[in-house]
N, C-alpha and C positions, 0 to 999 in steps of 0.2 A: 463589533462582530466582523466587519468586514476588512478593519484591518489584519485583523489575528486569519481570515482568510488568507490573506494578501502574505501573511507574513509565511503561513505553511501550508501557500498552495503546490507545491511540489509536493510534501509528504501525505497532503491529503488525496492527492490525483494517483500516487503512485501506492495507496494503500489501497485507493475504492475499484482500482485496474485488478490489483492481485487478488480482492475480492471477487472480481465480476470471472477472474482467469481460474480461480477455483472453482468456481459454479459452471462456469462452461465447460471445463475439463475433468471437472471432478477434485476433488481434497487430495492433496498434497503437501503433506508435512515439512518435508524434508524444502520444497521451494518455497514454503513459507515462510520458513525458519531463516531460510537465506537472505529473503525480501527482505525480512524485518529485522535481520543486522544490517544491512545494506541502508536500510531506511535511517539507521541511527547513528553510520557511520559522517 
């Protein structure tokens, strides 16, 4: 478990960010959709 952390802890810190940035600012389609190519790029 902790290596598969280690392995995507970048993409796990920068999905739970855009998680917490949508709750705090409210739903946002269009910058989620961005995150999440960006996430995969």
């Amino acid at each position: 478990m902790k290596a598969i952390f280690i392995k995507y802890k970048k993409p796990i810190i920068i999905t739970l960010s855009v998680i917490v940035l949508q709750l705090w600012f409210g739903f946002d389609p269009k910058f989620s959709i961005i995150n999440i190519i960006w996430l995969f790029v």
